[in-house]
N, C-alpha and C positions, 0 to 999 in steps of 0.2 A: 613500769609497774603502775605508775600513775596513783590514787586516794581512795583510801579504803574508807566505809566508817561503819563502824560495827557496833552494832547497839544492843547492851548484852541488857537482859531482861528477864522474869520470871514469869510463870499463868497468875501467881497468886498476886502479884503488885499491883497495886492500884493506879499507881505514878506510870507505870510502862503502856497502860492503856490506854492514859491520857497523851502518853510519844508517840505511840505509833502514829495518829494521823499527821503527825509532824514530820515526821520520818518521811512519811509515802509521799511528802508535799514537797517534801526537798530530792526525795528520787525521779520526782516527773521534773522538777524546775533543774534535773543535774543528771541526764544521761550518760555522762561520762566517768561519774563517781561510782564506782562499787558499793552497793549496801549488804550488810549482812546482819543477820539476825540472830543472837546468838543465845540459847537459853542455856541459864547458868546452873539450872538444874541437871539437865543433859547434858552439859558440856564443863562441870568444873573443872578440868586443866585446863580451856583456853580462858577461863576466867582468871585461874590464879597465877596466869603467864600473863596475864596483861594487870594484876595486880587488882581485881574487880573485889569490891568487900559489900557494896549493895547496887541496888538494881532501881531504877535506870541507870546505866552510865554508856556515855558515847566515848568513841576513842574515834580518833580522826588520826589517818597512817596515810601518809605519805612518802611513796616510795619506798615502802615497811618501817621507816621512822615516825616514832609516834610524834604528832605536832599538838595534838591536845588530847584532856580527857575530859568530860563534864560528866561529874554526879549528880545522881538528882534531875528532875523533869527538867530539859533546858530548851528555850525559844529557836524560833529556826533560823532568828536572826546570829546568834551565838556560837551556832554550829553553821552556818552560812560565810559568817567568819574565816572559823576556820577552816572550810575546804579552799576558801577563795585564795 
């Protein structure tokens, strides 16, 4: 199954705009990682199956167990973390 990380987000947040080029920076340095993007407008049951209550938040799955969440705009060093 290998590492998921899913970065759930909305169009109106301002924080999530400031992730994404984080995001895309850690999808080029991690070929191997799955990213997915998930709006929580469009998508509230995977939001409230992964227990999401505001946006930014990363979830980092591994092997479908969760290994972390970070709320809130997080560095890529933090999320680098924990895919490693």
């Amino acid at each position: 199954m290998g590492t998921t990380v899913k970065d759930f987000h909305a169009e109106w947040c301002g924080p999530c705009k400031q992730q994404d080029p984080i995001i895309e920076d850690l999808e080029e340095k991690h070929p191997d990682v799955e990213f997915e993007k998930v709006d929580v407008d469009d998508n509230p049951e995977e939001a409230q199956k992964y227990g999401v209550r505001s946006v930014p938040t990363i979830v980092v799955e591994k092997d479908g167990e969760i290994v972390e969440k970070f709320i809130g705009l997080t560095q890529a060093n933090e999320i680098e973390a924990a895919i490693a």
